[in-house]
Structures are given as C-alpha cells and as structure tokens.
ZAMARGU-4260 file (C-alpha; in steps of 0.2 Angstrom, whole numbers, plus 5000, padded with zeros to 4 digits):
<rodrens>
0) 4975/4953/4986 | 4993/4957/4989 | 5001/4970/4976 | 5021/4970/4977 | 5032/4980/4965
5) 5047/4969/4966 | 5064/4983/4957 | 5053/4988/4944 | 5061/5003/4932 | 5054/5012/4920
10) 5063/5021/4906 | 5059/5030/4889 | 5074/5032/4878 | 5085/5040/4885 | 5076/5046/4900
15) 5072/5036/4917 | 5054/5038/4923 | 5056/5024/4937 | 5070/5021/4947 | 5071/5001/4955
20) 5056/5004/4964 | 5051/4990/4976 | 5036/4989/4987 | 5023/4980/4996 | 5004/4984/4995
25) 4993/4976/5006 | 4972/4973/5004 | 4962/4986/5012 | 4978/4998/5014 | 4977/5017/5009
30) 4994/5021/5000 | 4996/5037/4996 | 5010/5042/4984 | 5016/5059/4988 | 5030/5070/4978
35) 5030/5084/4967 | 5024/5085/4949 | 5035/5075/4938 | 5042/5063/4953 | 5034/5047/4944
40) 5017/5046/4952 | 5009/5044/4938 | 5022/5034/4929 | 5020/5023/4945 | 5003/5020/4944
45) 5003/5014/4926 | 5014/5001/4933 | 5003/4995/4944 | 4989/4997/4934 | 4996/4986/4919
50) 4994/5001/4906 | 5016/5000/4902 | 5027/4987/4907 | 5041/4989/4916 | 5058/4990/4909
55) 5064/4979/4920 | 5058/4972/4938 | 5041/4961/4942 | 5023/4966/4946 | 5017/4952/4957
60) 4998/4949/4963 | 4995/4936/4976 | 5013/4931/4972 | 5010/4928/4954 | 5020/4936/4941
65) 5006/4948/4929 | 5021/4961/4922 | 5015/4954/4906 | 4996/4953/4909 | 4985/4965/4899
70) 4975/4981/4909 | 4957/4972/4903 | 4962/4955/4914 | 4966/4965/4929 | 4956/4969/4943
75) 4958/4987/4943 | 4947/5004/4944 | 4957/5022/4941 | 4952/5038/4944 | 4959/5053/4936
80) 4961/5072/4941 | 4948/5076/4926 | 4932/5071/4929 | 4926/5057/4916 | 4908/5056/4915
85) 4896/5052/4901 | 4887/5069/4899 | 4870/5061/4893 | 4868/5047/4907 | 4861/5052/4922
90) 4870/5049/4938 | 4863/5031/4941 | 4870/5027/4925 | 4885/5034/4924 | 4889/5023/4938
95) 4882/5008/4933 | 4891/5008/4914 | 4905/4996/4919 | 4892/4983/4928 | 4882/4985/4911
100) 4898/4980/4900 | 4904/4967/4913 | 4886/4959/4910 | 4878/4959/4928 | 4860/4955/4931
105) 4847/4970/4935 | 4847/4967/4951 | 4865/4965/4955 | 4868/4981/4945 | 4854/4992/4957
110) 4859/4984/4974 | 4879/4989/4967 | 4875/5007/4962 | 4863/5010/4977 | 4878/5004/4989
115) 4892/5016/4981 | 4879/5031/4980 | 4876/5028/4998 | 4893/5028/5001 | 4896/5044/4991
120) 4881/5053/4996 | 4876/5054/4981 | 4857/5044/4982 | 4849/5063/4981 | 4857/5064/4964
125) 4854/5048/4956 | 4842/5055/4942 | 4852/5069/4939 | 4864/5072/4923 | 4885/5078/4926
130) 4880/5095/4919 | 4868/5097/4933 | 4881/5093/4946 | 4896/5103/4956 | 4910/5101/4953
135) 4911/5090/4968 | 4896/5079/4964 | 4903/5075/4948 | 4920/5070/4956 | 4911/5056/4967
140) 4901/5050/4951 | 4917/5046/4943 | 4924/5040/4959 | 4907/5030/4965 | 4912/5023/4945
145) 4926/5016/4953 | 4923/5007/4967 | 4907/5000/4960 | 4916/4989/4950 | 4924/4979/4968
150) 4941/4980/4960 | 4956/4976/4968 | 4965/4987/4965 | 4960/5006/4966 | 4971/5020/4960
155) 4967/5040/4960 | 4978/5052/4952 | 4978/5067/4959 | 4956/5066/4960 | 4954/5081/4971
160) 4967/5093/4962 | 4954/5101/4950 | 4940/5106/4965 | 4942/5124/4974 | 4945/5122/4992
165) 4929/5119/5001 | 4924/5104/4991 | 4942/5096/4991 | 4941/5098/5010 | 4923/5089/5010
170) 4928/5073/5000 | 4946/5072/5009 | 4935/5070/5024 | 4923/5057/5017 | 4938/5046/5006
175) 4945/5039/5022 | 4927/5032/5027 | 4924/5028/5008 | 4941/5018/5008 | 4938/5008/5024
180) 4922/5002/5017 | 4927/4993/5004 | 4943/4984/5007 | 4953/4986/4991 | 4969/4991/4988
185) 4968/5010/4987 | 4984/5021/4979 | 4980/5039/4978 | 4993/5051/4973 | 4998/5069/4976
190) 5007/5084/4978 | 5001/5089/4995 | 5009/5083/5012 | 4993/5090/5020 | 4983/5079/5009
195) 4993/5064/5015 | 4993/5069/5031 | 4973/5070/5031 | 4970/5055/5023 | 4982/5044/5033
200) 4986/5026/5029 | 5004/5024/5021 | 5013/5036/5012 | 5027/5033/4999 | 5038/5049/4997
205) 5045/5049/4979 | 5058/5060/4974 | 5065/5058/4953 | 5058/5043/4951 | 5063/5036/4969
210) 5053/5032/4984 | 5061/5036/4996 | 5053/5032/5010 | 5039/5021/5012 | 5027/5016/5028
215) 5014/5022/5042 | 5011/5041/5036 | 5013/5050/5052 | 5030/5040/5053 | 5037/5045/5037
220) 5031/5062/5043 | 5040/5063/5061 | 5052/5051/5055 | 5061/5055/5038 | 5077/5043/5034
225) 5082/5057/5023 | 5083/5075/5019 | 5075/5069/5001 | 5062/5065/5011 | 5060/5076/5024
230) 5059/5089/5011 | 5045/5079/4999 | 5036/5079/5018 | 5035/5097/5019 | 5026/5111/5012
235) 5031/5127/5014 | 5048/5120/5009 | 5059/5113/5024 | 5070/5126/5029 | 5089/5119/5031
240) 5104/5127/5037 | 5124/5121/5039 | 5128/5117/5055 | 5145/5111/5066 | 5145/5101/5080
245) 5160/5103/5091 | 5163/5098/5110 | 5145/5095/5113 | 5139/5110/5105 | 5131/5112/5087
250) 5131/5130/5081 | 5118/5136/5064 | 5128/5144/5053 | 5113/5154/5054 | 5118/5161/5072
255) 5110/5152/5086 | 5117/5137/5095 | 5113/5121/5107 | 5117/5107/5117 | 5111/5095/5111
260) 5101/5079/5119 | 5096/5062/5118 | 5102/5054/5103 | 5107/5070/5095 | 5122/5070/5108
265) 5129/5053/5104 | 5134/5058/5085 | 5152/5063/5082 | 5160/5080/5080 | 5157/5087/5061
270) 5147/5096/5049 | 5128/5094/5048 | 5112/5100/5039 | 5100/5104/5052 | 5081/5104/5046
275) 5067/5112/5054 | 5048/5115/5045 | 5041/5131/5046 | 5029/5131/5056 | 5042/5125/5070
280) 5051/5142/5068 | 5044/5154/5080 | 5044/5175/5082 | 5040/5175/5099 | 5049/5164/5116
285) 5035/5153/5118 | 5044/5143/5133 | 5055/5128/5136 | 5074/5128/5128 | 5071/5136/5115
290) 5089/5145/5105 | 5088/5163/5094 | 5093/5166/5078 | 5094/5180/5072 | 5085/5188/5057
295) 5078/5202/5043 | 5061/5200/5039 | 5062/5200/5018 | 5043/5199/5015 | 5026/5194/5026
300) 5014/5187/5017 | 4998/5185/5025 | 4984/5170/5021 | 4971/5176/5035 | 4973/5164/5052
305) 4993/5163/5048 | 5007/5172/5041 | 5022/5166/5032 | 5035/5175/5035 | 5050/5175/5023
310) 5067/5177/5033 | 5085/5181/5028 | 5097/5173/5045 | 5116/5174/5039 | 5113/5176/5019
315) 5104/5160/5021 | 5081/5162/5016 | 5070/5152/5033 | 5052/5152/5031 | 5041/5156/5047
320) 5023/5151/5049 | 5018/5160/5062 | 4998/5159/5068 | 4987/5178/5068 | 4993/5190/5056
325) 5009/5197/5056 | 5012/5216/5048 | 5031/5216/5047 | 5041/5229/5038 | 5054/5221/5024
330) 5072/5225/5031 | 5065/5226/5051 | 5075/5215/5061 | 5069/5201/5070 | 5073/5185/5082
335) 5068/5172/5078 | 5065/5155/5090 | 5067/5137/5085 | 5063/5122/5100 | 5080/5108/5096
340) 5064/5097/5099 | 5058/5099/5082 | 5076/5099/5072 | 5080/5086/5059 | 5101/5082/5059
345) 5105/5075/5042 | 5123/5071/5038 | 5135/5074/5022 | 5127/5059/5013 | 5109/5068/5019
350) 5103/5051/5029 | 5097/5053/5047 | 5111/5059/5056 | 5105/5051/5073 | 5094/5035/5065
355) 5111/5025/5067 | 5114/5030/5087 | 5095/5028/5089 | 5096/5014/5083 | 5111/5007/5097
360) 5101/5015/5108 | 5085/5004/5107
</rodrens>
C-alpha cells in the first residue's frame, strides 16, 4: 500500500486547519509527524484516516482516489493518547474484539492475539483485566488492538504522552521493533523531537498547518531547509541571533565572530540569522575553532545529569545545555563557546542560507 496526500487543505469556517499538504507514504515506513500542539497533526491524521474530507486536494491509496470513501471501508487502525480499553474484558479479549466484529474463525482470532501479545509482551497478561494493568500495559493492549487487525494503515496520536517517564522510555524502545514486524503504514505523531529522533524512520515537521519538511529523520534533523523547521526540530528551543557577513567575516550580533568555511564562505555579503541548538553552546573551550560570546547567566536550572542555562548575550536570551551541574549565580558573567560547525545560516526569507551554494558545489 502506497498512501499519498496529493494538496489536501483543510478548513473550518473561517479557520485553516490544513495548509496544501502533499505527501508520499510508503508500506512498511515509520512516519512520524512532529510539531507542536495545535500544528495540524491530528487534523492530518483525520485526513488520512477518512474520519473528514478534505476541503480541497486528493487522498490516493495504490493510486486510487478514496477522498470520498467512508473510515469503515478503509484499512485503518488508530490509536489515541487515551487509553481505550473495555474495562470488563480481559486482556485477550480486549484484543481480540475487532477480529470478533470482522467475523474471523476461533482459530484465526487466537493464533492473531497470540502473535500481537508476543510482540507486545504482553502473553503474561492475557487473562488479566485493564484495571489490573500499568499504565504502560494498558497502552500496548490498546496498541496490540491495533495492529491485530493487519491494517494498512496504522496511525498513533500522541500514544505515549499520558505514561510518566520510565514507561514512555520502555515502549519507545520496543515501537520500532513492533513497527518493523508488521509492514504497515505506521504515522505516529508528536510534540517531541527526542521522540522522533528515537524512533527513526521519516519525520514530517509541521508548522501552522504546514509540513515543512518531510524525509529520513536524522536528515530533517542535521539538514533543516528552514528556520520553521529547524526550530519545530529543537527542544529546548533553537537559539538564533542577527548576524552580518562582511569581507569574509560573519559577526553575531551577540558578540563573537568567524571565518567561515566550506559552503558557508561561498554565500554573499549580508544580513543572516544564525541558528545554533542548545546543547551546541558550550561554557567551557572544549577544543577546535571554536568563537566566544559573551554573556550573563539569567537563571541555571538544573535537571540532574545536565543543566540549562539561560543566558542574556547582547540583550538577546541563548539557552546552554551544558552536561553535570552547573551552580551559577544570576547576573555572574560568563563566555560562552559555540563550534561554527554546528551553526545553522538562514537568510531574510528564513531558507537555508548555504543549501543553494551546496547545492553548486555537489
């Protein structure tokens, strides 16, 4: 099965949920939809699923045209960040209710519910009711629910956002697994970047009801086209900062300067955003060309392993995660050290300032 969004909007009254989307979904792919809450992931995922129609634009499965086609003749499983789960059926049940309603023979039904259990860990619990579950367990129930069916077309909204942190790390270790074994097309949509980044595949950053970018998720990661992207891509935010290149030097309005190199030196005099992610920006030299900026610490807020550490450079706020923890005094001046490596150059429009010259270059 090949899923292709081919321009689809999305509007309610006055208001644009979906903005031309178009994209390609192919069978046994991981997509994950990533963006903050109220960028159209859901509304998206409706789409696909055939629960609204478009406004305007196609849905096309194996190239034919189902925009019109009703949710119950699809081939679709969702799961939602609730957990949905018939309190009075046991596990085994739970997961075998829509093999029951499709009418499937006893033995079909077992050998199905055995086979998603397995893949779920979840044969120990078979006889066990959602009550008696964590709150993990009763996730996979729903999810084993899901890909029991063989569907198609697999779409998880937000699954793990509800589970406290040990349990969300645990399934997003298993999902990936889970995902390869059965061959469907899975979507699975959140608000992390780490998320994404952990569960591989292709990610689709959405931005206002925009993807923005769309491929292989550590390229949309190291590669943003945009800073729309670039920041959807980054958590704590992406710091940016104005920035003028003049013969062959770009200075931070920040403070701090380079030269820069490879296809950074081929773009034209003018003025740039330069991005950089937190944890690019240092407080100690750590080696290799690195540049200073100067800076006062604001706040340091400390998580256990790491520190962020909120700085004011120029009257303009950076975000530093730094490894160990850091007890900085608020108003105690600081450098601060960035590695032109790990910079992002966007120009006025906000694209890629370098993509074009990389692109000549190749």
């Amino acid at each position: 099965m090949t899923l292709v969004l081919d321009n689809v909007s999305k509007k309610v009254g006055a208001e644009t949920h979906i903005g031309k989307v178009s994209l390609t979904l192919e069978r046994g792919s991981l997509n994950v939809l990533l963006g903050a809450t109220l960028s159209g992931k859901t509304s998206l995922m409706r789409l696909m699923a055939g629960l609204d129609a478009p406004t305007s634009g196609r849905v096309l499965v194996d190239g034919k045209d189902v925009t019109g086609c009703a949710v119950q003749r699809r081939s679709i499983a969702m799961v939602y960040q609730q957990f949905i789960n018939y309190p009075s059926f046991t596990v085994y049940e739970n997961i075998a209710s829509p093999l029951r309603v499709a009418g499937l023979s006893r033995d079909e039904i077992h050998a199905r519910v055995q086979e998603a259990a397995r893949l779920l860990k979840l044969e120990p619990y078979l006889d066990r009711k959602p009550l008696n579950l964590s709150g993990g367990q009763q996730q996979r129930t729903a999810i084993a629910r899901a890909l029991v069916k063989r569907a198609d077309l697999v779409l998880l909204d937000e699954p793990l956002a509800n589970l406290d942190y040990k349990l969300r790390e645990e399934l997003r270790e298993e999902l990936p697994r889970v995902f390869a074994a059965s061959g469907a097309i899975f979507v699975y949509a959140t608000t992390e970047p780490t998320e994404a980044l952990l569960l591989g595949g292709n990610t689709a950053t959405l931005f206002q009801g925009q993807v923005t970018q769309f491929g292989p998720t550590p390229r949309v990661y190291r590669q943003p086209h945009d800073l729309v992207s670039a920041g959807v891509f980054s958590d704590p935010p992406l710091n940016t900062v104005a920035a003028r290149k003049s013969a062959g030097v770009i200075a931070l309005s920040t403070g701090g300067e380079f030269r820069p190199t490879g296809v950074f030196a081929g773009v034209p005099d003018g003025d740039y955003t330069v991005g950089f992610r937190a944890h690019h920006l240092g407080l100690e030299p750590s080696g290799g060309d690195l540049f200073a900026i100067p800076a006062t610490v604001s706040v340091a807020e400390i998580t256990g392993s790491e520190s962020f550490v909120h700085l004011d450079a120029s009257e303009r706020r950076l975000i530093a995660l730094v490894p160990g923890v850091k007890r900085l005094e608020p108003g105690s001046d600081v450098t601060a050290y960035l590695d032109p490596r790990h910079l992002f150059l966007f120009d006025g429009t906000g694209r890629l300032a370098a993509a074009d010259v990389a692109q000549q270059a190749a």
